[in-house]
N, C-alpha and C positions, 0 to 999 in steps of 0.2 A: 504493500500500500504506500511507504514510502518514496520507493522508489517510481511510482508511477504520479504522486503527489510531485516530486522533485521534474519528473519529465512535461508533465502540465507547466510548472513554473519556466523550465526554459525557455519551452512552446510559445509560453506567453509573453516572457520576456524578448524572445527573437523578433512576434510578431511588434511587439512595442517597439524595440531598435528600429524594424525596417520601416515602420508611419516616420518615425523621429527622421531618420534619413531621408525621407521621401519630402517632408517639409520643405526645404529649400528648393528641392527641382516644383512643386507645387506652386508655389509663389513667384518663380522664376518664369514659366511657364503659365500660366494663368491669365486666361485673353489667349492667346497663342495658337496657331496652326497647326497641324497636323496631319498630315496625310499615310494614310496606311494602306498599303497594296496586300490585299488578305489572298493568298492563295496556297498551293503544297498542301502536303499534310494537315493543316491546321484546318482547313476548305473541307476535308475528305475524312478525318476522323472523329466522332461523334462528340468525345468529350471534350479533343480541344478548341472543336466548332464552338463549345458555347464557353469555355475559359476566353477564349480571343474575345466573344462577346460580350462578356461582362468585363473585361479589360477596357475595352472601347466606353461601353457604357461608364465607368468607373473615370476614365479621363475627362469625360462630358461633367462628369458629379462635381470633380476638382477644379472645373472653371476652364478644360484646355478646350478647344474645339477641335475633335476630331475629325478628317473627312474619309470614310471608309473608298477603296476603288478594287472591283474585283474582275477576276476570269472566272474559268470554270469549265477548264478542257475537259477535265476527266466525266460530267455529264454531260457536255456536247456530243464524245465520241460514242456514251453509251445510246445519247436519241440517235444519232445517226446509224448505228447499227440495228436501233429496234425499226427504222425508217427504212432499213435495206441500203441503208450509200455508204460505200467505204471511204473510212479518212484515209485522206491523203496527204504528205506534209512533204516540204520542196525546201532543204535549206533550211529547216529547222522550224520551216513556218508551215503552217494549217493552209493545203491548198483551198481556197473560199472560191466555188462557184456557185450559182445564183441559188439551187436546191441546200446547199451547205450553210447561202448566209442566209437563208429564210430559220434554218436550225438552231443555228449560232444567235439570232436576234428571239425565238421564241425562248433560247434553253436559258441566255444570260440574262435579257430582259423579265422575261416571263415569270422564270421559274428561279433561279438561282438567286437574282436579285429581290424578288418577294419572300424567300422564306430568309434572309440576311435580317432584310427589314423586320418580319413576325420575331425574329428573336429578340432581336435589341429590344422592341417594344416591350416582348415579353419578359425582358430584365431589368425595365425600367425606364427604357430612355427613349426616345421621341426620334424616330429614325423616318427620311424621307427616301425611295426609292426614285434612281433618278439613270436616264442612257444619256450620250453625250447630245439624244439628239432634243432631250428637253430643257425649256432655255436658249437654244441655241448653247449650250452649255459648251462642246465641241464641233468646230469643222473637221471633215476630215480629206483628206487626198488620198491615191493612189499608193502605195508604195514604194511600186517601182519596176520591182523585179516581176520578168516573164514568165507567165506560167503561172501563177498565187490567184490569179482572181480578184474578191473582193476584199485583198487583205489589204487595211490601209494605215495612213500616219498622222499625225495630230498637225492640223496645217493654225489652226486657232483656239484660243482658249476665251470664253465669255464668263466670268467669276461670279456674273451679278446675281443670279440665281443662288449661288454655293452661299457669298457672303448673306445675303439674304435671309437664308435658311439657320447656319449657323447664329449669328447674331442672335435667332431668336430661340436659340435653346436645341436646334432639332441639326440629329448626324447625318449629315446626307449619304448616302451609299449610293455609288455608282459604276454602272458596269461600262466595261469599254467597246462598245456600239457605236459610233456616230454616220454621217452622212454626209456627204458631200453638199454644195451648191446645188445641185439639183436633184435632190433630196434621195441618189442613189447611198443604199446602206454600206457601212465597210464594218469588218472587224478588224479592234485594234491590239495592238498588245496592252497588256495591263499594267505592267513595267512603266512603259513612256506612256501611257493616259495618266498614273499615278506621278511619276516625275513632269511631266506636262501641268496637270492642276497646281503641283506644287509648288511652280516655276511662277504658273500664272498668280497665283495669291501671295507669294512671300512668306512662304510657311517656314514654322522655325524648325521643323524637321521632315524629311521625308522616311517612311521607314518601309522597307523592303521585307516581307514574312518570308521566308525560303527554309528548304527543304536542308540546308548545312548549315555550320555554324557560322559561317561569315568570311572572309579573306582567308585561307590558309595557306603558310608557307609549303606544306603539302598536303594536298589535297584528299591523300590517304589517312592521315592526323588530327585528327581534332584539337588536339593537343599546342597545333602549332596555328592557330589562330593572332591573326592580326588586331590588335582591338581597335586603336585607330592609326588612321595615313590622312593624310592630306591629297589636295588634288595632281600636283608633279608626280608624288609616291605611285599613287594610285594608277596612273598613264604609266609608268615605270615598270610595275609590275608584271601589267595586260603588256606591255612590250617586250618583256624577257620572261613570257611564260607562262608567269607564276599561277597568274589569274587567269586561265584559257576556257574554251567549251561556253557551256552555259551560264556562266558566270563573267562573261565580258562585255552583254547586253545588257548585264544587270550594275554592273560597274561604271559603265560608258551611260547609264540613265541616272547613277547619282550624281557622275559628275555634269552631264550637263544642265540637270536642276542647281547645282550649286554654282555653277558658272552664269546663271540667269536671277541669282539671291535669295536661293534657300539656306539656310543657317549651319543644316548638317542633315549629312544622311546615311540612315545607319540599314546594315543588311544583317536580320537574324534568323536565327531557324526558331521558326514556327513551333516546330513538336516540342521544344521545354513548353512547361505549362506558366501561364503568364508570363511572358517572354516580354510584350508590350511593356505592362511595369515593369519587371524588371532591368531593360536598361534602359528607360525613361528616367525612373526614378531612385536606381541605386548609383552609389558611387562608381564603382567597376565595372557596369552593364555586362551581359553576354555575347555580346556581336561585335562587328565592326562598325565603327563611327569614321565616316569620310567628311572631312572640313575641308572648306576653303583654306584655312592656314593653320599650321598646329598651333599657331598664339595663340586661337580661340577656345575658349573653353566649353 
Protein backbone atom coordinates (compact mmCIF):
# COMPACT_ATOMS: atom_id res chain seq x y z
CA UNK A 1 0.00 0.00 0.00
CA UNK A 2 2.85 2.17 0.45
CA UNK A 3 4.43 1.79 -2.18
CA UNK A 4 1.65 2.26 -4.44
CA UNK A 5 0.72 5.49 -2.15
CA UNK A 6 4.48 6.66 -2.94
CA UNK A 7 3.90 6.00 -6.93
CA UNK A 8 0.55 8.07 -6.86
CA UNK A 9 2.66 10.94 -5.30
CA UNK A 10 5.35 10.83 -8.11
CA UNK A 11 2.55 10.58 -10.70
CA UNK A 12 1.34 13.41 -9.20
CA UNK A 13 4.17 15.38 -8.75
CA UNK A 14 5.53 14.67 -12.46
CA UNK A 15 2.16 15.78 -13.60
CA UNK A 16 2.46 19.02 -11.58
CA UNK A 17 6.27 19.66 -13.00
CA UNK A 18 5.03 19.33 -16.58
CA UNK A 19 1.80 22.37 -16.10
CA UNK A 20 4.67 24.26 -14.08
CA UNK A 21 6.88 23.89 -17.21
CA UNK A 22 4.37 24.39 -19.72
CA UNK A 23 3.41 27.82 -18.15
CA UNK A 24 5.88 30.00 -19.86
CA UNK A 25 5.45 28.24 -23.44
CA UNK A 26 1.45 29.03 -22.57
CA UNK A 27 1.96 32.79 -22.00
CA UNK A 28 4.60 32.88 -24.79
CA UNK A 29 2.35 31.52 -27.15
CA UNK A 30 -1.12 32.61 -26.25
CA UNK A 31 -2.84 34.60 -29.34
CA UNK A 32 -0.50 32.71 -31.55
CA UNK A 33 -0.78 30.54 -34.77
CA UNK A 34 -0.47 27.24 -35.21
CA UNK A 35 -0.72 25.17 -37.88
CA UNK A 36 -0.63 21.27 -37.69
CA UNK A 37 -0.58 18.80 -40.74
CA UNK A 38 -2.22 15.60 -38.82
CA UNK A 39 -1.56 12.64 -40.98
CA UNK A 40 0.63 8.94 -40.51
CA UNK A 41 -0.13 6.94 -37.83
CA UNK A 42 -1.72 9.34 -35.65
CA UNK A 43 -4.76 9.76 -38.82
CA UNK A 44 -4.90 5.72 -38.96
CA UNK A 45 -4.73 4.47 -35.35
CA UNK A 46 -7.65 4.78 -33.09
CA UNK A 47 -6.24 5.81 -29.92
CA UNK A 48 -3.91 8.23 -31.18
CA UNK A 49 -6.63 9.67 -33.47
CA UNK A 50 -8.33 11.04 -30.48
CA UNK A 51 -4.91 11.96 -28.01
CA UNK A 52 -3.83 14.28 -31.32
CA UNK A 53 -7.44 15.60 -30.73
CA UNK A 54 -7.71 16.44 -27.47
CA UNK A 55 -4.06 17.95 -27.82
CA UNK A 56 -5.56 20.38 -30.50
CA UNK A 57 -8.47 20.95 -28.44
CA UNK A 58 -6.24 21.58 -25.35
CA UNK A 59 -4.05 24.27 -27.22
CA UNK A 60 -7.55 26.05 -28.23
CA UNK A 61 -8.21 25.90 -24.20
CA UNK A 62 -4.76 27.71 -23.46
CA UNK A 63 -5.45 30.66 -25.60
CA UNK A 64 -3.12 29.35 -28.84
CA UNK A 65 -5.20 29.06 -32.10
CA UNK A 66 -4.62 26.02 -33.75
CA UNK A 67 -5.22 25.44 -37.47
CA UNK A 68 -5.63 21.61 -38.06
CA UNK A 69 -4.76 20.69 -42.28
CA UNK A 70 -5.18 17.07 -43.36
CA UNK A 71 -4.67 14.18 -46.14
CA UNK A 72 -6.00 10.80 -45.98
CA UNK A 73 -4.23 8.58 -48.42
CA UNK A 74 -4.79 5.41 -46.67
CA UNK A 75 -8.99 5.98 -47.03
CA UNK A 76 -8.66 7.22 -50.40
CA UNK A 77 -6.89 4.18 -51.66
CA UNK A 78 -9.26 1.99 -49.73
CA UNK A 79 -12.64 3.93 -51.69
CA UNK A 80 -10.92 3.51 -54.60
CA UNK A 81 -10.41 -0.17 -54.43
CA UNK A 82 -14.07 -0.77 -53.18
CA UNK A 83 -14.97 1.65 -56.45
CA UNK A 84 -12.91 -0.84 -58.61
CA UNK A 85 -9.94 2.00 -59.81
CA UNK A 86 -6.49 1.16 -59.13
CA UNK A 87 -4.17 3.70 -57.52
CA UNK A 88 -1.74 4.67 -59.29
CA UNK A 89 1.38 6.83 -58.15
CA UNK A 90 4.13 8.46 -60.64
CA UNK A 91 7.11 9.90 -58.71
CA UNK A 92 5.91 9.56 -55.48
CA UNK A 93 2.76 11.38 -56.32
CA UNK A 94 -1.04 9.95 -56.49
CA UNK A 95 -1.73 9.67 -60.35
CA UNK A 96 -5.38 12.03 -60.12
CA UNK A 97 -7.45 11.60 -63.18
CA UNK A 98 -10.93 12.82 -63.22
CA UNK A 99 -12.74 9.37 -61.63
CA UNK A 100 -9.80 9.50 -58.91
CA UNK A 101 -10.24 13.38 -58.17
CA UNK A 102 -14.07 12.99 -57.84
CA UNK A 103 -12.76 10.01 -54.94
CA UNK A 104 -10.19 12.13 -53.43
CA UNK A 105 -12.74 15.21 -53.20
CA UNK A 106 -15.69 12.99 -51.65
CA UNK A 107 -13.20 10.79 -49.34
CA UNK A 108 -11.06 14.15 -47.85
CA UNK A 109 -13.94 16.54 -48.06
CA UNK A 110 -16.78 14.39 -47.26
CA UNK A 111 -15.63 11.83 -45.11
CA UNK A 112 -12.37 12.33 -43.51
CA UNK A 113 -12.76 15.92 -42.93
CA UNK A 114 -16.28 15.42 -41.17
CA UNK A 115 -15.52 12.87 -38.78
CA UNK A 116 -11.98 15.20 -37.73
CA UNK A 117 -14.58 17.95 -37.09
CA UNK A 118 -17.36 15.34 -34.98
CA UNK A 119 -14.23 14.62 -32.69
CA UNK A 120 -12.89 17.96 -31.75
CA UNK A 121 -16.58 18.92 -31.19
CA UNK A 122 -16.95 15.85 -29.37
CA UNK A 123 -13.86 16.93 -26.82
CA UNK A 124 -14.94 20.05 -26.55
CA UNK A 125 -13.99 22.41 -28.88
CA UNK A 126 -15.78 24.28 -31.79
CA UNK A 127 -14.18 22.88 -34.81
CA UNK A 128 -15.15 24.35 -38.57
CA UNK A 129 -14.71 21.92 -41.51
CA UNK A 130 -13.24 23.67 -44.38
CA UNK A 131 -11.54 22.57 -48.51
CA UNK A 132 -9.32 25.19 -49.93
CA UNK A 133 -12.12 25.78 -52.12
CA UNK A 134 -14.27 27.48 -49.29
CA UNK A 135 -13.59 31.06 -48.94
CA UNK A 136 -11.77 31.08 -51.69
CA UNK A 137 -9.48 29.82 -48.97
CA UNK A 138 -6.89 28.35 -51.76
CA UNK A 139 -6.09 28.64 -55.47
CA UNK A 140 -4.65 26.05 -56.90
CA UNK A 141 -2.43 25.21 -60.24
CA UNK A 142 -1.35 22.43 -62.07
CA UNK A 143 1.76 20.95 -60.83
CA UNK A 144 3.59 20.34 -63.50
CA UNK A 145 4.65 17.06 -64.12
CA UNK A 146 3.39 14.79 -67.09
CA UNK A 147 1.21 12.05 -66.53
CA UNK A 148 -0.32 13.14 -62.46
CA UNK A 149 -3.45 14.44 -63.69
CA UNK A 150 -5.25 16.46 -61.32
CA UNK A 151 -2.50 16.62 -58.98
CA UNK A 152 -1.88 20.36 -58.15
CA UNK A 153 0.02 23.23 -56.00
CA UNK A 154 -0.98 26.16 -53.88
CA UNK A 155 -0.77 29.19 -56.42
CA UNK A 156 -2.67 31.54 -53.48
CA UNK A 157 -3.49 31.70 -50.15
CA UNK A 158 -6.88 33.84 -48.99
CA UNK A 159 -6.59 33.88 -44.78
CA UNK A 160 -9.72 35.84 -44.36
CA UNK A 161 -11.99 33.09 -43.64
CA UNK A 162 -9.17 31.14 -41.31
CA UNK A 163 -8.56 34.44 -39.33
CA UNK A 164 -12.15 34.82 -39.02
CA UNK A 165 -12.92 31.76 -37.67
CA UNK A 166 -10.06 31.60 -35.25
CA UNK A 167 -10.50 34.86 -33.73
CA UNK A 168 -13.75 33.73 -32.66
CA UNK A 169 -12.95 30.63 -30.64
CA UNK A 170 -13.50 27.97 -33.55
CA UNK A 171 -10.31 25.32 -35.11
CA UNK A 172 -10.62 25.37 -38.41
CA UNK A 173 -9.69 21.99 -40.07
CA UNK A 174 -8.96 21.70 -43.55
CA UNK A 175 -8.38 19.34 -46.14
CA UNK A 176 -6.03 19.91 -49.02
CA UNK A 177 -8.73 20.08 -52.01
CA UNK A 178 -8.66 23.39 -53.96
CA UNK A 179 -9.59 24.56 -57.57
CA UNK A 180 -8.34 26.22 -59.93
CA UNK A 181 -9.64 29.71 -61.79
CA UNK A 182 -12.06 27.96 -63.35
CA UNK A 183 -13.27 26.10 -60.77
CA UNK A 184 -11.44 22.62 -62.12
CA UNK A 185 -10.72 20.57 -58.76
CA UNK A 186 -6.86 19.54 -57.85
CA UNK A 187 -5.41 17.48 -55.06
CA UNK A 188 -2.81 18.91 -53.08
CA UNK A 189 -0.35 17.66 -50.92
CA UNK A 190 -0.96 18.39 -47.39
CA UNK A 191 2.64 19.05 -46.41
CA UNK A 192 2.71 22.46 -48.75
CA UNK A 193 -1.34 23.37 -48.19
CA UNK A 194 -0.11 23.15 -44.39
CA UNK A 195 3.25 25.08 -44.98
CA UNK A 196 1.39 27.32 -47.43
CA UNK A 197 -1.41 28.43 -44.72
CA UNK A 198 1.38 28.86 -42.42
CA UNK A 199 3.30 31.10 -44.61
CA UNK A 200 0.06 32.99 -45.60
CA UNK A 201 -0.85 33.82 -41.71
CA UNK A 202 2.59 34.22 -39.96
CA UNK A 203 2.04 31.44 -37.66
CA UNK A 204 4.58 31.01 -34.87
CA UNK A 205 4.86 27.47 -35.64
CA UNK A 206 4.24 25.09 -38.38
CA UNK A 207 4.30 21.50 -37.19
CA UNK A 208 4.74 18.48 -39.35
CA UNK A 209 2.80 14.95 -37.40
CA UNK A 210 5.11 12.11 -39.37
CA UNK A 211 5.56 8.65 -39.15
CA UNK A 212 9.76 9.16 -37.55
CA UNK A 213 11.15 10.91 -35.05
CA UNK A 214 12.30 13.88 -36.80
CA UNK A 215 15.85 14.66 -38.77
CA UNK A 216 18.18 11.73 -38.20
CA UNK A 217 21.75 11.52 -38.55
CA UNK A 218 20.70 7.96 -39.55
CA UNK A 219 17.89 7.14 -40.56
CA UNK A 220 18.02 3.49 -39.08
CA UNK A 221 18.49 5.25 -35.38
CA UNK A 222 16.27 6.98 -33.51
CA UNK A 223 18.62 7.43 -31.23
CA UNK A 224 20.53 9.86 -33.58
CA UNK A 225 17.89 12.56 -33.95
CA UNK A 226 18.50 16.17 -34.77
CA UNK A 227 16.49 18.28 -32.40
CA UNK A 228 17.10 21.51 -33.97
CA UNK A 229 19.01 23.01 -37.21
CA UNK A 230 18.45 26.05 -38.67
CA UNK A 231 17.72 26.89 -42.36
CA UNK A 232 21.62 26.66 -44.04
CA UNK A 233 21.84 23.34 -41.72
CA UNK A 234 18.83 22.01 -42.91
CA UNK A 235 19.63 22.60 -47.07
CA UNK A 236 23.13 21.01 -45.99
CA UNK A 237 21.91 18.09 -44.94
CA UNK A 238 19.16 17.37 -47.84
CA UNK A 239 22.58 18.06 -49.91
CA UNK A 240 24.97 15.51 -48.50
CA UNK A 241 22.23 12.99 -47.89
CA UNK A 242 21.45 12.94 -44.60
CA UNK A 243 17.85 13.93 -45.18
CA UNK A 244 16.83 11.91 -48.53
CA UNK A 245 13.58 9.84 -49.74
CA UNK A 246 10.48 11.02 -48.07
CA UNK A 247 11.64 13.33 -45.90
CA UNK A 248 13.02 16.15 -48.23
CA UNK A 249 9.50 17.29 -49.39
CA UNK A 250 8.85 17.48 -45.91
CA UNK A 251 12.00 19.46 -45.18
CA UNK A 252 12.00 21.73 -48.29
CA UNK A 253 8.14 22.75 -46.84
CA UNK A 254 9.52 23.82 -43.53
CA UNK A 255 11.85 25.67 -44.97
CA UNK A 256 10.09 27.45 -47.33
CA UNK A 257 7.26 28.49 -44.62
CA UNK A 258 10.14 29.98 -42.64
CA UNK A 259 11.67 31.63 -45.57
CA UNK A 260 8.01 33.46 -46.11
CA UNK A 261 7.86 34.21 -41.70
CA UNK A 262 6.99 31.52 -39.96
CA UNK A 263 8.79 31.41 -36.46
CA UNK A 264 9.72 27.63 -36.41
CA UNK A 265 8.80 24.55 -37.79
CA UNK A 266 9.14 21.48 -36.16
CA UNK A 267 8.69 17.78 -37.79
CA UNK A 268 7.56 14.84 -35.04
CA UNK A 269 6.26 11.42 -35.10
CA UNK A 270 2.93 11.28 -34.44
CA UNK A 271 2.72 7.66 -32.80
CA UNK A 272 4.40 9.14 -29.09
CA UNK A 273 1.15 9.80 -27.52
CA UNK A 274 0.79 13.65 -27.06
CA UNK A 275 3.55 14.51 -29.16
CA UNK A 276 1.74 18.04 -29.99
CA UNK A 277 2.21 19.12 -26.06
CA UNK A 278 4.96 17.77 -25.63
CA UNK A 279 7.22 19.63 -27.78
CA UNK A 280 5.17 22.66 -27.73
CA UNK A 281 5.37 22.91 -24.23
CA UNK A 282 8.35 21.06 -22.67
CA UNK A 283 11.77 22.27 -22.59
CA UNK A 284 13.56 19.48 -24.66
CA UNK A 285 10.60 18.77 -27.03
CA UNK A 286 10.69 15.23 -29.11
CA UNK A 287 11.23 16.22 -32.73
CA UNK A 288 13.12 18.52 -34.76
CA UNK A 289 12.67 22.34 -34.47
CA UNK A 290 13.83 24.13 -37.85
CA UNK A 291 14.47 28.04 -37.23
CA UNK A 292 15.21 30.69 -39.33
CA UNK A 293 18.59 31.34 -37.04
CA UNK A 294 19.63 29.30 -34.18
CA UNK A 295 19.70 32.80 -32.15
CA UNK A 296 16.16 32.21 -31.85
CA UNK A 297 14.69 30.80 -29.35
Amino acid sequence: MVNDTEYIRQAEATRVQVLSEALPYIQQFAGRTVVVKYGGAAMKDHNLKHQVIRDVVFLSCVGLRPILVHGGGPEINSWLDKLGIEPQFKNGLRVTDAPTMDVVEMVLVGRVNKEIVELINQAGGLAVGLCGKDGNLITARPQGQEGIGFVGEVSSVNIKILNTLASNGYIPVVSSVAADETGQAYNINADTVAGEIAAALGAEKLILLTDTRGILKDYKDPSTLIPKVDIPEARELIANGIVSGGMIPKVNCCVRSLAQGVKAAHIIDGRIPHALLLEIFTDVGIGTMILGSQLKK
